[in-house]
C-alpha positions as CSV (number, residue, x, y, z in Angstrom):
1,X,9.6,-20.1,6.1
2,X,13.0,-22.0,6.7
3,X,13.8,-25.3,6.7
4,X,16.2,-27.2,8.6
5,X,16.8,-30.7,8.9
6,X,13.9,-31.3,6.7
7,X,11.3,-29.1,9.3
8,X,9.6,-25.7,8.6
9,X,10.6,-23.6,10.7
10,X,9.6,-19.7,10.8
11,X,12.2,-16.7,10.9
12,X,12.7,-15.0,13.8
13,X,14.5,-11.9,14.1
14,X,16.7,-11.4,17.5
15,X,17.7,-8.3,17.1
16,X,14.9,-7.1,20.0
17,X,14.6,-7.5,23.3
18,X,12.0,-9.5,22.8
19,X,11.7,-12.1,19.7
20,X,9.6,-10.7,17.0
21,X,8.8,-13.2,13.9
22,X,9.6,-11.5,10.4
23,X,5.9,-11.5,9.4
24,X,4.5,-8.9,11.9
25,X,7.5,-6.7,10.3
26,X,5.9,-6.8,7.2
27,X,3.6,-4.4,5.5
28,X,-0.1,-5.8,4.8
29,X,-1.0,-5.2,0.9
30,X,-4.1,-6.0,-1.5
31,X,-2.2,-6.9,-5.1
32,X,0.4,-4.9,-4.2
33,X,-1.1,-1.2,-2.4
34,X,-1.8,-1.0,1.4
35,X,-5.4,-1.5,2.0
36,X,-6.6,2.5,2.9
37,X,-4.8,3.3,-0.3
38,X,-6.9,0.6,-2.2
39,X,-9.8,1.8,-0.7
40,X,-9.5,5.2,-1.4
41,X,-9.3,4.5,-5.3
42,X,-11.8,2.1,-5.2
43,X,-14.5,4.8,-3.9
44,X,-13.1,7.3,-5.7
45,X,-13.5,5.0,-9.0
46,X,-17.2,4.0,-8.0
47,X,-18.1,7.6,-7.6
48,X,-16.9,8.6,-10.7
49,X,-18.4,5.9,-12.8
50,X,-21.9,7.0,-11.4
51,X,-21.0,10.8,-12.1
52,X,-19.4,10.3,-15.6
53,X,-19.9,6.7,-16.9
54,X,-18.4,3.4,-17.5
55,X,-15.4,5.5,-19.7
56,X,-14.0,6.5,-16.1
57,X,-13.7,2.6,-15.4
58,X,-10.3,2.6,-17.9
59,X,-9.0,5.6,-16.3
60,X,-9.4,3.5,-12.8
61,X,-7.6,0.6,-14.3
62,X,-4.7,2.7,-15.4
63,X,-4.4,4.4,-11.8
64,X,-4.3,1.2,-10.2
65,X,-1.4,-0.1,-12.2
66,X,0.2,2.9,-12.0
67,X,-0.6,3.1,-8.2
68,X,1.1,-0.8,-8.1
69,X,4.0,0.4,-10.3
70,X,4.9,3.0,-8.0
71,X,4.2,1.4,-4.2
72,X,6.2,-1.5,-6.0
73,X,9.5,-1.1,-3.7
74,X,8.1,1.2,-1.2
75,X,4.6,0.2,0.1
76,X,3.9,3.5,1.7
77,X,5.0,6.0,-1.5
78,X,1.2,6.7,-2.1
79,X,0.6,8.1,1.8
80,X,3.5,9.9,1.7
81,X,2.8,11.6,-1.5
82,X,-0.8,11.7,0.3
83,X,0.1,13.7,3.5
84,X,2.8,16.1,1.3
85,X,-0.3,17.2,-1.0
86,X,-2.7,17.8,1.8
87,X,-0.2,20.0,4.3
88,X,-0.5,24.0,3.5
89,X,2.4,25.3,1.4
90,X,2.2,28.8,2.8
91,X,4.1,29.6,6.4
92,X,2.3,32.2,8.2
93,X,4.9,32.6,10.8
């Protein structure tokens, strides 16, 4: 938000053909990590409490600050890191 003349105004970026406000640019985060990461922890951690007990719940706490360290100046490190893990490291040519 911008003001001018003592009114809010919103920022609009004219770069495009068509005016797009700086919000929809944006990237949508829970405290910090896009939602499907979140998510993924989040029933990853629940699982593992069931399985091994409440001492998994510290280990959950440290992921998720870790997880909000790292996604800190680029929202979509933890997808990235994601995909690279999950694509076959052997070329069968």
């Amino acid at each position: 938000m911008c003001y001018e003349n003592g009114m809010k105004t919103t920022t609009v970026l004219s770069d495009y053909s068509i005016t797009v406000r700086k919000s929809l640019m944006e990237v949508d985060t829970i405290f910090g990590i896009r939602a499907n990461t979140l998510l993924g922890l989040l029933v990853i951690s629940i699982l593992m409490v069931q399985l091994v007990g409440l001492y998994f719940l510290f280990i959950s706490v440290i992921a998720f600050m870790i997880l909000r360290t790292l996604t800190k100046n680029d929202p979509y490190f933890a997808e990235i890191v994601m995909e690279n893990m999950m694509q076959q490291e052997i070329y069968y040519g």
